[in-house]
Every structure is written in structure tokens, then in C-alpha cells.
N, C-alpha and C positions, 0 to 999 in steps of 0.2 A: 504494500500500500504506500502509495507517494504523499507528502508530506502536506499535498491540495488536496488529497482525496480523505487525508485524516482530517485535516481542518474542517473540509465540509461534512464528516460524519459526526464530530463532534461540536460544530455549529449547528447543524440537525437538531439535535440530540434530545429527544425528549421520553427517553427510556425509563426515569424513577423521578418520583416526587419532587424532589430536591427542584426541579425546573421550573416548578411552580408553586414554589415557596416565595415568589415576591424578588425575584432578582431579574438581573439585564439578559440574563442564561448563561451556558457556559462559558467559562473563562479558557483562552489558550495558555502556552507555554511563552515561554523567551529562551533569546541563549543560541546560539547555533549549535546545528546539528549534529556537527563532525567533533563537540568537544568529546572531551575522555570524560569529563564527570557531569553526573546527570544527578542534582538536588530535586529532591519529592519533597513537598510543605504537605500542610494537612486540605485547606480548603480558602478560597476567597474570603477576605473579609468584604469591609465597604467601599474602601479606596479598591484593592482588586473588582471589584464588582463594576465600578466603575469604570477602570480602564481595560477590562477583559485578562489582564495578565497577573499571573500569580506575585508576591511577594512585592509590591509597591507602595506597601501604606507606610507605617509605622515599624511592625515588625521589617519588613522589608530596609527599611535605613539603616536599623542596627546589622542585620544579617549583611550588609553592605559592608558596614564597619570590619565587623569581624573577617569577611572574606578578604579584604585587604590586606588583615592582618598577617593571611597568611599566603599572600600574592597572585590573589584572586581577585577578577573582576567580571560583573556579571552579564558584559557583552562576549566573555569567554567561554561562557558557558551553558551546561542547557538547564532549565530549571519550570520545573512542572507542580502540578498537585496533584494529590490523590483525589481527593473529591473537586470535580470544575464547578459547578456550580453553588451560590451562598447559602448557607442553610440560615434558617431564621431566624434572627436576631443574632447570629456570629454564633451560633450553641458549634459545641463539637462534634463533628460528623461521627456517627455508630463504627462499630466495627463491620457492621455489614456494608451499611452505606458504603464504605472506603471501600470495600472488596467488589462490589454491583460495581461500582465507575470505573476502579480497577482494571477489571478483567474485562471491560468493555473498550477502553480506551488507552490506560498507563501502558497495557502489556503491547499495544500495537506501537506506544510510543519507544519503549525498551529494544522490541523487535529492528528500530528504523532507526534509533543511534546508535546500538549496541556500544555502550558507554563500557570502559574500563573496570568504573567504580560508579556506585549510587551512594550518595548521603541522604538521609533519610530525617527531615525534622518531625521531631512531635511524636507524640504515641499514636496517632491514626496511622502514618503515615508508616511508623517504626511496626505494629501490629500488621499491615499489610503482607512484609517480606520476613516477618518474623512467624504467618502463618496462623496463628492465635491471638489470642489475650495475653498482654505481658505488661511488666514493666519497664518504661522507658527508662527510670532511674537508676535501677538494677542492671540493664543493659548497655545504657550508652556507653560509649568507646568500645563496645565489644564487636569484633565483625563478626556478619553475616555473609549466606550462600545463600545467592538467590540467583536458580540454573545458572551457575555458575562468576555469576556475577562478583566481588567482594561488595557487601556491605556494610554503609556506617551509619548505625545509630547516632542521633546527639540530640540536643534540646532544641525544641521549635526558640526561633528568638520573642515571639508573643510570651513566653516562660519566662524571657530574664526579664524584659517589661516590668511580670508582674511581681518581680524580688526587688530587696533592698539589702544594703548592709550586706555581710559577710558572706549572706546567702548568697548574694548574686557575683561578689569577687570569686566566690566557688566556682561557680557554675559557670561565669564567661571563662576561666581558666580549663576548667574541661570541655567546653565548647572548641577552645583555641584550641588544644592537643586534639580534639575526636578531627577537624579539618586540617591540621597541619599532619596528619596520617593518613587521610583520604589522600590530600596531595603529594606526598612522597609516592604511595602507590601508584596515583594515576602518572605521575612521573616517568616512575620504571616502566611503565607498558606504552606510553606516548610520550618519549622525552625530549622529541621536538616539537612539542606543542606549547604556541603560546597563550600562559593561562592568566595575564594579567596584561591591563592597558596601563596606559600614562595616568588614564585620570578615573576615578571612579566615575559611570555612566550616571546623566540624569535621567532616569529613566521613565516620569512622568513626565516629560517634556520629549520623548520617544516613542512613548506610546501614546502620544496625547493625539492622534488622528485617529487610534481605535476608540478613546474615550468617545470621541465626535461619531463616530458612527455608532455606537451603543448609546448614545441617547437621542437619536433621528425619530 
């Protein structure tokens, strides 16, 4: 499947409730194709809702931050959600929900970048390749195999948001290690790939023509 022929199955898309829970419909991806690391978030919040692409509100600046930190930027790379469309009122997508959009869409996305490495934010997102019900706290920085894939669990950046204090100097440090081992990895298997620009992208002012056609 070509990468017009996924966009318009997943512009379609009116397969489970979620599409009509009150949002603009499905959100896409960013990020070219050809990187080596492919980031799954959990689900659109409002700014994503708005301009159709994942990680561009709030959480998305911090997860900016952090990806620089460890020379990453995210016109380098491909970055998706497990659930595309907003569930209502920002609640957190089910474990099923994440598995129905999944296996409808993520796996035709996986099939077509065949990425090196996946990072995985959030427990929807980390439960999808983890198969089950688990804990994301228990597991982050642990890889996973998914068909063969390596993957990395770590915190959705909406988690550090919601910390203060020591809690959250914790948790951006094991954030920093679970992504600066994704990238050594994707490294070794693509190590003429460039995975950082000069500047960090703006990226609501990049995606601001999809904004303008999701509100027509």
C-alpha cells in the first residue's frame, strides 16, 4: 500500500466510534518515511485535533525538547499515534480502542517504513506492542520485540507535564536514557542517516495548511 493510498484509507476512516466522538476525524502522521525511528504517542489531543498531526500541542514542545537533547529532530523522523482520532474530552484511549486503530492502520504504517527501532510513549501506546495490560513504569527503558522490531518503552511527555519536583527531574532523566538508546540503536542499523537538523522545526506553522483545510 502507497503512502496516498494509506492516507486516503485513513482519511476514510470511519471504522469505530472514536470518529464520532466530536473531533475534525482522523489525524495523520509526520516525519519522513525513510527514517530509522518511528515514535507511536497515545492519541490526538486538541491542538493535534486541530492541525491533523500527532504531537503538536503542549506535550509535543516538551517531547521537542527532549528529542534535541539527544540529536533529534522531528522533521527527521516518522512519528505517529496509536489511536488517530480524539476521544472525548482528551480521556485515554482503552486498550482495545489502541488495538481496533492499530491493527487497522499502525501495522500498514510499520509494514511501509519498516523502521529500525519504535519508541513507544505512554501506556496505550506501550500496551499495544507489549500485547497486554502492563505497566508502563515497570517497563520503560526495557526493550521490546515486536516481529522483530526493537522496542522502547518511555513516558508519554503529557506524564512529565503532569509532575513536579523530584518527580519529574526523575523521570525527564529516564526519559533522556530510554531515547538516547533508541538512538545509538537506530545508529548501528542506519548510521548514515541524518537524525537531526540545525534548528528545531516549527511545526505548527508547517502544518498550518492542514489546520486550514480541517476547519473548511
Amino acid at each position: 500500500m502507497t503512502s496516498k493510498e494509506r492516507l486516503a484509507a485513513l482519511t476514510d476512516c470511519t471504522a469505530c466510534h472514536l470518529c464520532r466522538e466530536g473531533n475534525r476525524g482522523p489525524t495523520q502522521w509526520s516525519g519522513p518515511e525513510d527514517s530509522p525511528l518511528m515514535f507511536v504517542g497515545e492519541g490526538p489531543g486538541g491542538v493535534e485535533d486541530e492541525y491533523g498531526v500527532p504531537l503538536v500541542g503542549p506535550s509535543g514542545k516538551l517531547l521537542d525538547k527532549a528529542l534535541w537533547s539527544v540529536g533529534l529532530t522531528r522533521d527527521r523522523i516518522y512519528v505517529t499515534n496509536i489511536v488517530k482520532c480524539r476521544p472525548h474530552n482528551n480521556r485515554t484511549p482503552t486498550l482495545d480502542e489502541g488495538r481496533f486503530c492499530a491493527d487497522l492502520h499502525l501495522r500498514a504504517e510499520i509494514e511501509a517504513v519498516k523502521p529500525a527501532v519504535i519508541v513507544c510513549l505512554g501506556k496505550v501506546a506501550f500496551q499495544y506492542f507489549y500485547g497486554s495490560a502492563g505497566s508502563i513504569m515497570r517497563n520503560r527503558g526495557k526493550w521490546l520485540d515486536y516481529e522483530k522490531i526493537p522496542v522502547m518503552p518511555t513516558y508519554h511527555p503529557a506524564f512529565l507535564l503532569r509532575q513536579t519536583g523530584k518527580e519529574l527531574v526523575e523521570s525527564k532523566w529516564q526519559v533522556y536514557y530510554d531515547l538516547k538508546s533508541a538512538v545509538e540503536k537506530a545508529q548501528k542499523v542506519r548510521p548514515g542517516y541524518v537524525l537531526k537538523s540545525e534548528f528545531i522545526p516549527d511545526l505548527l506553522q508547517t502544518y498550518n495548511y492542514l489546520k486550514k483545510e480541517r476547519h473548511m
